[in-house]
GUNURO-58925 format. One line per 3 residues: their letters; for each residue x, y negated, z negated of C-alpha. Coordinates in steps of 0.1 Angstrom, whole numbers, always signed. Last residue first. Layout:
BEGIN
a = X,Y,Z ~ ... .
This chain:
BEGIN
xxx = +181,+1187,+1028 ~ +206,+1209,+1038 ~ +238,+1217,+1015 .
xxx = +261,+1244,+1038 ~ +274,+1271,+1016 ~ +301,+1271,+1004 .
xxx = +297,+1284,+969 ~ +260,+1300,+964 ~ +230,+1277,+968 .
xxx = +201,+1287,+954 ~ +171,+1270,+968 ~ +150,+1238,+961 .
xxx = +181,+1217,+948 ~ +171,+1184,+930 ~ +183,+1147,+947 .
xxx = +202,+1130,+925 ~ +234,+1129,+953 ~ +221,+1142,+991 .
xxx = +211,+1109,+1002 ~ +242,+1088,+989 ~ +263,+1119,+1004 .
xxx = +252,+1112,+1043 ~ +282,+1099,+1052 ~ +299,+1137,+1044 .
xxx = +281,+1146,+1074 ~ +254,+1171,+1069 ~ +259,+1209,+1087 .
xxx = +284,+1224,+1112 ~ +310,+1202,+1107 ~ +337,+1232,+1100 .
xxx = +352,+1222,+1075 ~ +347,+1212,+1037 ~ +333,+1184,+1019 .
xxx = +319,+1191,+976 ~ +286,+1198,+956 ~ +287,+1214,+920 .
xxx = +304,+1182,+902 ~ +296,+1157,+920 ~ +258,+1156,+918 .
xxx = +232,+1174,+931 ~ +204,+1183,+910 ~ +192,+1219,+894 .
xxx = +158,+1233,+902 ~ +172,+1258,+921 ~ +201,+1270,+917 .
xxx = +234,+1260,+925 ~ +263,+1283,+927 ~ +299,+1261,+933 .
xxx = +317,+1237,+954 ~ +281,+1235,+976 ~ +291,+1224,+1006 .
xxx = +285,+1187,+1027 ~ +301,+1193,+1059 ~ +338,+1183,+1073 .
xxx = +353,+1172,+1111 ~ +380,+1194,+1120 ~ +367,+1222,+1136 .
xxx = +330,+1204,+1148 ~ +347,+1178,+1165 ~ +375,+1203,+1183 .
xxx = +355,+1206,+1213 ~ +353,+1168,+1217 ~ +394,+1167,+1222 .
xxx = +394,+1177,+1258 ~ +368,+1158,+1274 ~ +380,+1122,+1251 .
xxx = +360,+1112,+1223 ~ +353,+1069,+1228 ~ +372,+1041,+1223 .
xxx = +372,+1015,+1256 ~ +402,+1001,+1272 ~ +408,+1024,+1296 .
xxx = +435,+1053,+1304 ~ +473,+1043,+1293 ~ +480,+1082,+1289 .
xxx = +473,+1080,+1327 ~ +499,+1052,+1340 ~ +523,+1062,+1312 .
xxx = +525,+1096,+1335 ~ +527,+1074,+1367 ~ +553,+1060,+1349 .
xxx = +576,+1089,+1339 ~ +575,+1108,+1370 ~ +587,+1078,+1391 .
xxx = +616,+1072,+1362 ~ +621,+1110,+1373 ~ +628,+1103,+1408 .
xxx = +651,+1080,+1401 ~ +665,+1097,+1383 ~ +672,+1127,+1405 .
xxx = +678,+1100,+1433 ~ +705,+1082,+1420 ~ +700,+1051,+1400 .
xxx = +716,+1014,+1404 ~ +741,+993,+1387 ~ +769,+1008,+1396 .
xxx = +759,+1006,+1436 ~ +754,+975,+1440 ~ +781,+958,+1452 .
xxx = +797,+985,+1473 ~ +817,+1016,+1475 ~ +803,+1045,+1465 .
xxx = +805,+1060,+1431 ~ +769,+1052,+1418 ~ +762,+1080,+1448 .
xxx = +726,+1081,+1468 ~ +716,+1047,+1453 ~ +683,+1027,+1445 .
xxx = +680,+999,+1425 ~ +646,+993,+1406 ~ +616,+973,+1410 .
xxx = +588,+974,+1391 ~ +550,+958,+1395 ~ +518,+957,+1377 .
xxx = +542,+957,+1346 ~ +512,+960,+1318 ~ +536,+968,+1283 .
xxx = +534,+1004,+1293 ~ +550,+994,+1329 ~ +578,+971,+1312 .
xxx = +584,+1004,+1290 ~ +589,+1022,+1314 ~ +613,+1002,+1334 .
xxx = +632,+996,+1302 ~ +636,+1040,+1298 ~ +648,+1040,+1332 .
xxx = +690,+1037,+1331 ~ +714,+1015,+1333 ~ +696,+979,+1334 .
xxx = +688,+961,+1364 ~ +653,+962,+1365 ~ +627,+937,+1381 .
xxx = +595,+937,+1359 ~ +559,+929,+1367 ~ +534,+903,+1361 .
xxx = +501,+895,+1374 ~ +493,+859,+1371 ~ +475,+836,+1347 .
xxx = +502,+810,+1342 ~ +510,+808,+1312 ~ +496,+843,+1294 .
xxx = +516,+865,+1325 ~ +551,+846,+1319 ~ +547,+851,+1282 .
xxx = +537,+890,+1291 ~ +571,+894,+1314 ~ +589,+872,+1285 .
xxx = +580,+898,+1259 ~ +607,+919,+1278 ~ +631,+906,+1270 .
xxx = +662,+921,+1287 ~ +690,+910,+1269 ~ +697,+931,+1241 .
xxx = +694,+960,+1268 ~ +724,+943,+1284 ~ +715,+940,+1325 .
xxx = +735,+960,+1351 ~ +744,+936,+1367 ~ +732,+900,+1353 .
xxx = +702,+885,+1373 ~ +672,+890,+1342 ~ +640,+897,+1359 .
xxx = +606,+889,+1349 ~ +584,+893,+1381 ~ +562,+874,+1390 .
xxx = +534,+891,+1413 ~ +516,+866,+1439 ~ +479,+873,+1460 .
xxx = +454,+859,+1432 ~ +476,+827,+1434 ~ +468,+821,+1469 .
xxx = +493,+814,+1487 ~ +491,+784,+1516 ~ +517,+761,+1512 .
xxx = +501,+743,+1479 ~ +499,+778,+1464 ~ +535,+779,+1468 .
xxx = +548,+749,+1457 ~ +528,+751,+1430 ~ +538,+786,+1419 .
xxx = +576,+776,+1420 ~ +571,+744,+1400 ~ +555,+769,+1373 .
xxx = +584,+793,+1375 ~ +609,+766,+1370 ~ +592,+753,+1342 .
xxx = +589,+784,+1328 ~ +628,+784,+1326 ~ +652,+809,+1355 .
xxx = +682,+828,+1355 ~ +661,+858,+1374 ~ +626,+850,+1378 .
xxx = +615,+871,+1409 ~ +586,+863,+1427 ~ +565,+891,+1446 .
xxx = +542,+876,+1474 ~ +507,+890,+1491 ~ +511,+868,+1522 .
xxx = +498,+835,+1534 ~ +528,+828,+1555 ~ +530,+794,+1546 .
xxx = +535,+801,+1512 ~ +569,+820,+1523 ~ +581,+785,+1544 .
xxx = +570,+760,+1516 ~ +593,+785,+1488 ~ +621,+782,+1513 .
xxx = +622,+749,+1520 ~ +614,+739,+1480 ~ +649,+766,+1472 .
xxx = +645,+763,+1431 ~ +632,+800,+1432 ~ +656,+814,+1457 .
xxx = +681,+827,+1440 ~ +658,+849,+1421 ~ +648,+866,+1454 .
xxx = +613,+862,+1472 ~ +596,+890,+1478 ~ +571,+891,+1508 .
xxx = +542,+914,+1516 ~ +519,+920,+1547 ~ +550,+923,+1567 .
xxx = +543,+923,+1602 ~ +577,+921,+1622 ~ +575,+885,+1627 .
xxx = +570,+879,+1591 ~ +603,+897,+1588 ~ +621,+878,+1615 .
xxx = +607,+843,+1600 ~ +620,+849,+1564 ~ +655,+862,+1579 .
xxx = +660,+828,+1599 ~ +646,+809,+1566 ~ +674,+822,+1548 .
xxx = +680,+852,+1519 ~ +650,+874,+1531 ~ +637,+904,+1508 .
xxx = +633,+933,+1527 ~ +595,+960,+1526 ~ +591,+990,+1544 .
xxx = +560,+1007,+1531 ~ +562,+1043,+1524 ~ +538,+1068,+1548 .
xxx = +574,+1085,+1555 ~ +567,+1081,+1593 ~ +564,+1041,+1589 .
xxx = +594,+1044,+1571 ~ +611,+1055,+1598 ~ +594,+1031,+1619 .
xxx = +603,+1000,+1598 ~ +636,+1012,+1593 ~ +646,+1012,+1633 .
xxx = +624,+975,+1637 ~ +647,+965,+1612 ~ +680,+980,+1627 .
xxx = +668,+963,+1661 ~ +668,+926,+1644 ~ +705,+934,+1627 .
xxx = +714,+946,+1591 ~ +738,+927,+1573 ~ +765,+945,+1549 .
xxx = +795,+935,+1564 ~ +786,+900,+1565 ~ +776,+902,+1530 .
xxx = +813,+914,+1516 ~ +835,+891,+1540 ~ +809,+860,+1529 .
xxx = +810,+866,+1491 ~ +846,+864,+1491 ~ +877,+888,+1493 .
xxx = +859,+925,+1503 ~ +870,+954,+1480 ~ +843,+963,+1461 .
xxx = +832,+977,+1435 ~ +836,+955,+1406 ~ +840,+926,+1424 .
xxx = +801,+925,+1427 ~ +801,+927,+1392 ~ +819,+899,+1381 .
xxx = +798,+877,+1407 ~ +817,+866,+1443 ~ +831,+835,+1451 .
xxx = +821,+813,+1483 ~ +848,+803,+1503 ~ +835,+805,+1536 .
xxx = +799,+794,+1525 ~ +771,+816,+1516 ~ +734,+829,+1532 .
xxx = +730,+814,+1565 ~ +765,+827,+1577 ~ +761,+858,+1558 .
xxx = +727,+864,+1575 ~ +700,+879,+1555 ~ +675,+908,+1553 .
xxx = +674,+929,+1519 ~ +661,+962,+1518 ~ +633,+975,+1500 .
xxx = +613,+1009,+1497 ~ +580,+1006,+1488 ~ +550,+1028,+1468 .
xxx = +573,+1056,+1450 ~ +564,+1086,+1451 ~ +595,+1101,+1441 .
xxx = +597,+1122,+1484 ~ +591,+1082,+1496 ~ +617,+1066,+1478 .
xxx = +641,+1097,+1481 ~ +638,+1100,+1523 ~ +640,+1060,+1525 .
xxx = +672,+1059,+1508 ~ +682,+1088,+1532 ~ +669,+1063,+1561 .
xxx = +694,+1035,+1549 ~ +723,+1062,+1546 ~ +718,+1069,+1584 .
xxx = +713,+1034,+1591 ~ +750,+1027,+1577 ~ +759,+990,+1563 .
xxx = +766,+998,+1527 ~ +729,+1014,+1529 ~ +729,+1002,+1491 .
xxx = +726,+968,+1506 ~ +689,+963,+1486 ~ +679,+995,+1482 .
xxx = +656,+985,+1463 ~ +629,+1015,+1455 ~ +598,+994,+1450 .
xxx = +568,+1009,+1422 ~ +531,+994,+1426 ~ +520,+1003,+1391 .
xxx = +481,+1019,+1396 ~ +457,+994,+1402 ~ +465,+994,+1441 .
x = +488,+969,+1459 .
């Protein structure tokens, strides 16, 4: 991860399944600019029980009867990651999955991922967290439905396993789909980042891109957003994710917050300098002063350009006696 805001394009299941949508996922992420494109590794078996309901949301869109019908439908096999990894390989975008069980966690470290993101519902998992810190990986943690406690435990648990702290991203993240704007919080991203001396960054499910802005001009090191060709298709996901023109754009929008951000120190920009002398003022004479005569308020005055003494300098100029004729406007000198 560079300085700049290290932007991922979930796609999450958004493939619904098909490699062919998978790699036109992986066409938009990498044609926005966008740093990552991620997918989410799991197996249903692993990942739910039989009987396991599904969210509002995911019922929403989708026709499947339990959690377990709708997943195992929507996992992607060993050779379909090695597929992805190569085409995005060729895209220069890095392939990135989030793993829902051990199993997954071990295929995608075996595959060579330098960076691991660990789900919200996987924050209270201790097995899980001690398998991903013993990677010692550059890891993303997402905070969905969780307390600062929860978070802190978390980071223990993985710095004790190997992580270095230096090396992990949280992400503030709120787990409904697609989030209410009155309940994103966003101050919690920089409460997160005071407490526990980590970069932050925000995971968005909100409709729209204006919050995932925002996050980055707050300091987001790191945002996440759902990617879809079609919010129409069939799927959990979809409705709560952007198509690729605005996706696109929310790419466009915070690499542009990236530079009006610029440093921390004040000082004349380049391109407003030039303008210094138009709009700054000059000591003038408001009326004809001749010589002889002292300068007081009433026959000296400021007006543009700043071509000659700074108004600052007008406990100098005031008492002192003229030793020219000035006529109105012109530039008082000492």
């Amino acid at each position: 991860m560079n300085s700049n805001t290290f932007i991922i394009a979930e796609a999450g299941v958004n493939h619904n399944g098909d490699l062919n949508i998978a790699k036109k996922l992986i066409d938009i992420a990498a044609e926005s600019g966008a740093d990552a494109i991620k997918f989410q590794t799991f197996k249903a078996e692993n990942l739910v029980t039989l009987k396991a309901k599904r969210a509002n949301y995911q019922k929403e869109n989708n026709k499947r009867s339990s959690q377990y019908s709708m997943l195992k439908n929507l996992e992607l096999s060993y050779e379909n990651h090695l597929e992805l990894l190569n085409y995005t390989n060729k895209n220069n975008i890095i392939f990135m999955s989030s793993g829902f069980d051990l199993e997954s966690n071990s295929i995608l470290n075996s595959l060579g991922l330098e960076i691991f993101k660990i789900p919200s519902g996987e924050i209270n998992n201790l097995q899980y967290l001690r398998q991903i810190g013993s990677f010692q990986k550059r890891t993303i943690l997402s905070t969905g439905i969780s307390t600062l406690e929860e978070i802190e435990k978390a980071l223990e648990i993985l710095v004790a396993n190997g992580c270095k702290l230096s090396e992990i991203v949280v992400l503030h993240c709120n787990s409904e789909y697609p989030t209410p704007i009155d309940h994103v919080n966003l101050n919690a991203m920089l409460t997160i980042k005071k407490e526990f001396n980590v970069e932050v960054g925000y995971s968005d499910h909100t409709i729209g891109i204006e919050v995932a802005i925002a996050a980055v001009a707050l300091g987001a090191k790191v945002i996440e957003k759902h990617l879809t060709l079609d919010n129409k298709m069939s799927g959990p996901d979809h409705k709560s994710s952007i198509e690729p023109k605005e996706f696109i754009n929310m790419v466009k929008c915070i690499r542009n917050v990236e530079k009006c951000l610029g440093s921390s120190q004040k000082i004349p920009s380049p391109s407003e300098i030039k303008n210094k002398v138009l709009i700054r003022k000059s000591i003038v004479a408001s009326k004809r002063i001749k010589p002889g005569e002292t300068f007081d308020y009433e026959n000296i005055t400021f007006k543009r350009p700043a071509s000659g003494l700074s108004p600052m300098m007008i406990d100098e100029i005031i008492g002192k006696i003229s030793t020219k004729e000035y006529k109105k406007d012109d530039l008082i000198c000492l």
